[in-house]
C-alpha positions in Angstrom: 4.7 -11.4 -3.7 6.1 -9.5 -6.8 4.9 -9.1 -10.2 5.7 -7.1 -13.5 3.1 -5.9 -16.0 3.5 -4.5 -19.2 0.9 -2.1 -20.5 1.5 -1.6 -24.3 -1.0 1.2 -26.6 0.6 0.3 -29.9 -2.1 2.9 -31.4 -0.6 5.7 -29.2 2.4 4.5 -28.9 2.4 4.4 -24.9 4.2 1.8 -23.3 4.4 1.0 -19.5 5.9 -1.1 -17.1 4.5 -1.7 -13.2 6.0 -3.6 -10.3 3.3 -4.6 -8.0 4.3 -5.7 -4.5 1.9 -7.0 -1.5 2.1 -5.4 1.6 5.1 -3.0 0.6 5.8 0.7 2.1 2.1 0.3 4.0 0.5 -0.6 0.7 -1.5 -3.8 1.0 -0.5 -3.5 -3.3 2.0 -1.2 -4.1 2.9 0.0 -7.7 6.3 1.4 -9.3 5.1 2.6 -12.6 8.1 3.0 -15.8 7.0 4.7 -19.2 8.9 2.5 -21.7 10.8 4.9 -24.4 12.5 2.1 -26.4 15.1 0.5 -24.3 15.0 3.3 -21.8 13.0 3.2 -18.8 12.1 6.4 -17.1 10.9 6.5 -13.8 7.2 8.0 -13.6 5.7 7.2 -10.1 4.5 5.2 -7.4 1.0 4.7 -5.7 -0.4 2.2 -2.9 -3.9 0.8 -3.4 -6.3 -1.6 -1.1 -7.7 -3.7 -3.4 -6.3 -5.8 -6.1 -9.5 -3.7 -8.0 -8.1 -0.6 -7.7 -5.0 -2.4 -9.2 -6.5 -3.4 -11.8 -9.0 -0.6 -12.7 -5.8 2.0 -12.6 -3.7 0.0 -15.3 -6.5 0.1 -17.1 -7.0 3.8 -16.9 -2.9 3.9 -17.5 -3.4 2.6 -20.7 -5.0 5.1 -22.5 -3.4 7.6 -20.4 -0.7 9.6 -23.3 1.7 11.8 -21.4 2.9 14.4 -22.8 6.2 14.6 -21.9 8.6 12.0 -19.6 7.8 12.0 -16.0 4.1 13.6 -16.4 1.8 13.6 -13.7 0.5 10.3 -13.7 -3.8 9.6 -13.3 -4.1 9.5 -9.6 
């Protein structure tokens, strides 16, 4: 299974993108995260989780997370 999520702060103006894939690179989840700059996508990251949880409670800390500049460290 595959799936695409858009994380959009309209307040600080952070938009996001994440491919989610079961059981991909030895990730029982496994997220490609894209910081949305208009119509440009820049590449920003990956990182496996266990738990569709951990999924879901790091998107949730991505969306208040403001880089500040493309390709920041990410929240691990």
């Amino acid at each position: 299974m595959k799936f695409y999520i858009q994380i959009n702060n309209f307040s600080k103006n952070v938009f996001w993108e994440i491919e989610i894939t079961e059981n991909y690179e030895g990730d029982k989840w496994h997220a490609e995260i894209m910081e949305i700059d208009g119509s440009d996508y820049h590449y920003s990251g990956s990182k496996g989780f266990d738990t569709e949880k951990q999924v879901f409670d790091y998107m949730r800390e991505l969306e208040n997370f403001v880089p500040t500049e493309h390709f920041a460290k990410l929240p691990s």
